[in-house]
NUSE-178318 format. One record per residue (C-alpha): residue number from 1; residue in one letter; chain; x, y, z. Coordinates in steps of 0.5 Angstrom, whole numbers, plus 500, padded with zeros to 3 digits. Last residue first. Example, Ala and Ser with C-alpha at 12.3 -4.5 7.8 and 13.67 -1.06 7.14 Angstrom:
REM residues 2
{r 2 "s" "A" {527 498 514}}
{r 1 "a" "A" {525 491 516}}
REM end
This chain:
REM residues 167
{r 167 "x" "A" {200 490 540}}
{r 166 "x" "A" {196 484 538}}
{r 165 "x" "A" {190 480 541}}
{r 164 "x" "A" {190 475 545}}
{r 163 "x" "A" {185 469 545}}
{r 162 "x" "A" {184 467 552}}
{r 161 "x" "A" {179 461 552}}
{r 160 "x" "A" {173 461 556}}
{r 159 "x" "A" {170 454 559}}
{r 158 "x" "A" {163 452 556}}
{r 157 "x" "A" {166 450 549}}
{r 156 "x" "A" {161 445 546}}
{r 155 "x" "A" {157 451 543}}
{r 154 "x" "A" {163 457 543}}
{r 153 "x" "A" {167 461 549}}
{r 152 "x" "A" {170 467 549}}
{r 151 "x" "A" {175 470 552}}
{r 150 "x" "A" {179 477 549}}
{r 149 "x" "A" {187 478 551}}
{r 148 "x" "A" {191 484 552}}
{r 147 "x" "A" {187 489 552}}
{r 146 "x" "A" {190 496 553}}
{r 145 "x" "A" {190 499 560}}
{r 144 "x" "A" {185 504 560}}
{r 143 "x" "A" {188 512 562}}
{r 142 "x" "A" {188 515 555}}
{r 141 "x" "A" {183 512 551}}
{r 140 "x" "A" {186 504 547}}
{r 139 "x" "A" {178 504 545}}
{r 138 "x" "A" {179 497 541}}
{r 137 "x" "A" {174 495 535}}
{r 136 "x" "A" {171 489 532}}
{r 135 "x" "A" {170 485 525}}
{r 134 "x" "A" {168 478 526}}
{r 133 "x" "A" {172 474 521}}
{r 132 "x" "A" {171 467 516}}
{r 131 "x" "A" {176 462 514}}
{r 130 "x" "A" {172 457 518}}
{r 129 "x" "A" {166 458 519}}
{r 128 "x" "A" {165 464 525}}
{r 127 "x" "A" {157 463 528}}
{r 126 "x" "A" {155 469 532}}
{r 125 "x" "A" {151 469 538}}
{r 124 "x" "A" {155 476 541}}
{r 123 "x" "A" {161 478 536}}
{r 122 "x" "A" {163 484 540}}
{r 121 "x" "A" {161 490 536}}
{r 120 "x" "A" {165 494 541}}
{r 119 "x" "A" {171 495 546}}
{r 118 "x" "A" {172 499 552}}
{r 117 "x" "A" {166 499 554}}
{r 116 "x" "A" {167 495 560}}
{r 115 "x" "A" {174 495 561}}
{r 114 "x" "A" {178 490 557}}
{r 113 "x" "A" {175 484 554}}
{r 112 "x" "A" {170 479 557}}
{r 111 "x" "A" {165 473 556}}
{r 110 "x" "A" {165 474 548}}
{r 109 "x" "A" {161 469 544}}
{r 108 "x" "A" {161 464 539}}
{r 107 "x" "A" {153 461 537}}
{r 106 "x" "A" {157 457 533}}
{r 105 "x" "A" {165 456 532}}
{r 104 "x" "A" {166 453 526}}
{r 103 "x" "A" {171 447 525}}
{r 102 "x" "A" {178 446 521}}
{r 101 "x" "A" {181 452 524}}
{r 100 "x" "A" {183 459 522}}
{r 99 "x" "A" {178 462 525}}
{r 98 "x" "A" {179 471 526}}
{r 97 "x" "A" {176 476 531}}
{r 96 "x" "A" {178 481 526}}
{r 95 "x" "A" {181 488 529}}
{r 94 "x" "A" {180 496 528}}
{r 93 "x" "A" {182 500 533}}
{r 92 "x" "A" {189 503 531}}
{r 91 "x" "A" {188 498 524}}
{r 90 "x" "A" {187 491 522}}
{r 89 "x" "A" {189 488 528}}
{r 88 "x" "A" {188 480 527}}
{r 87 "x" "A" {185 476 533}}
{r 86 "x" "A" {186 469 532}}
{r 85 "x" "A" {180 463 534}}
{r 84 "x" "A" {182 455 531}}
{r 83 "x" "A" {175 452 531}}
{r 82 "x" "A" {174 445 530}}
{r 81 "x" "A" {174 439 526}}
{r 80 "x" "A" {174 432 529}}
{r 79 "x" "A" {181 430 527}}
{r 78 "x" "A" {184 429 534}}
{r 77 "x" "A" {178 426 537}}
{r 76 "x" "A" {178 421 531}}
{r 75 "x" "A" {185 420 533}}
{r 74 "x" "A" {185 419 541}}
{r 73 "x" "A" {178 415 539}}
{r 72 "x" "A" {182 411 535}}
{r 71 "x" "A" {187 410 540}}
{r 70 "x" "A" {183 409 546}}
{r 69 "x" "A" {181 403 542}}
{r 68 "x" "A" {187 399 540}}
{r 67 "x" "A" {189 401 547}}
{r 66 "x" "A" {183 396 549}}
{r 65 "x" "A" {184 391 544}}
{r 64 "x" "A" {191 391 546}}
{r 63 "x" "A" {189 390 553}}
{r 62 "x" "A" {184 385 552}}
{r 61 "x" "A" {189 381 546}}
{r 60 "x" "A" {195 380 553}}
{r 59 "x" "A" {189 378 557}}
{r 58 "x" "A" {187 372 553}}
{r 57 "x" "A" {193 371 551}}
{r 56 "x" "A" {195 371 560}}
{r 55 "x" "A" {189 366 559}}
{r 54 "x" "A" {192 361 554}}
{r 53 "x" "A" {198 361 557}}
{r 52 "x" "A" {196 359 563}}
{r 51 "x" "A" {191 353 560}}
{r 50 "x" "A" {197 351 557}}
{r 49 "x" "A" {201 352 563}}
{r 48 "x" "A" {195 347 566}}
{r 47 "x" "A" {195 342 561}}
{r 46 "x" "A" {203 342 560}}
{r 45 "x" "A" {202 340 568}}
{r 44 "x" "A" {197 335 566}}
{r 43 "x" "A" {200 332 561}}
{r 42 "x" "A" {207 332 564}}
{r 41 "x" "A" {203 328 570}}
{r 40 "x" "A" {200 323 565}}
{r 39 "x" "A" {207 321 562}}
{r 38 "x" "A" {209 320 569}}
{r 37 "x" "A" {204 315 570}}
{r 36 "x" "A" {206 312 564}}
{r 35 "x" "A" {213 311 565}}
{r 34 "x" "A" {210 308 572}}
{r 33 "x" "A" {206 303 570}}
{r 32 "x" "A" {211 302 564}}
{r 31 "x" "A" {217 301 569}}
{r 30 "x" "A" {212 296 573}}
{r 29 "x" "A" {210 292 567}}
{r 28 "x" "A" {218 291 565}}
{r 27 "x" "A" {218 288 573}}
{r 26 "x" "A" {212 284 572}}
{r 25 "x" "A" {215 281 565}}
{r 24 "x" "A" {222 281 568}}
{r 23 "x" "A" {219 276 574}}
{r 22 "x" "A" {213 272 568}}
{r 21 "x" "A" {219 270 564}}
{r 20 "x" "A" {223 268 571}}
{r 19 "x" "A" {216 265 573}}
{r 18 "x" "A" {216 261 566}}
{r 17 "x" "A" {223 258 566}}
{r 16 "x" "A" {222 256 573}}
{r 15 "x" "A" {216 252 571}}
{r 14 "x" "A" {219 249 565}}
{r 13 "x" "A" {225 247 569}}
{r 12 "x" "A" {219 243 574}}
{r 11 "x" "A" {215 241 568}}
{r 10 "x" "A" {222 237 565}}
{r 9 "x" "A" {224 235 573}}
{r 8 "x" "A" {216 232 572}}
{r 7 "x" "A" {217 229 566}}
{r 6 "x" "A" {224 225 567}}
{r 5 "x" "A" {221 223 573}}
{r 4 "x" "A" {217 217 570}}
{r 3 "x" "A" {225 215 567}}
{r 2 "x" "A" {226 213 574}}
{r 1 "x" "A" {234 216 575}}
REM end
């Protein structure tokens, strides 16, 4: 062997060893290509259910916030004050139309009662506060049948409410 090709066998081996170096360089490079490509679909996909998750809170938080508001409207509703109409039987024909609840009843009216005629001082436009009474009587003649209940309607009540009246 010439020592003139002692350089270029070395150069050679030298070349082999770099291309083997440069094959496990290029395939560890293809692995983190690919790692990093899958990295990037997770995120993406984490990024897309995220996002889902984020709407369904959103959605989740409008719903209770609404239910949140129907019930203090139902609370508000239920402590609004108002009137509680109960007639009491004084004597054989003597009765108070009587409120027993929170509110007044203004411009209290009574629509129908027995017969006509059958009952007097009807309250007609009054105003019962709480606690107060209208007194009224009850004709119970021979051949009228008794009355049973009373209906009256007030400011903010247009539908006539029965209130009985005791036997």
């Amino acid at each position: 062997m010439d020592w003139g090709d002692v350089p270029s066998a070395v150069a050679a081996l030298v070349a082999v060893v770099a291309a083997v170096f440069s094959g496990i360089a290029l395939k560890h490079s293809r692995q983190s290509a690919n790692a990093a490509r899958q990295s990037a679909d997770s995120s993406e996909r984490a990024a897309a259910a995220a996002e889902r998750s984020a709407a369904a809170d959103e959605a989740a938080l409008a719903e209770m916030q609404n239910e949140a508001a129907e019930r203090r409207a139902a609370e508000a509703e239920a402590a609004r004050p108002r009137p509680d109409l109960r007639v009491e039987r004084t004597s054989k024909v003597q009765y108070l139309l009587r409120n027993r609840g929170t509110g007044p009843a203004v411009n209290l009216t009574v629509v129908r009662a027995g017969e006509p005629g059958q009952c007097r001082n009807l309250p007609e436009g009054v105003t019962l506060q709480p606690g107060e009474s209208h007194e009224f009587q009850i004709l119970t003649a021979m051949g009228l049948d008794p009355v049973t209940a009373i209906y009256v309607k007030w400011d903010g009540q247009t539908d006539a409410i029965a209130v009985p009246v005791p036997t």
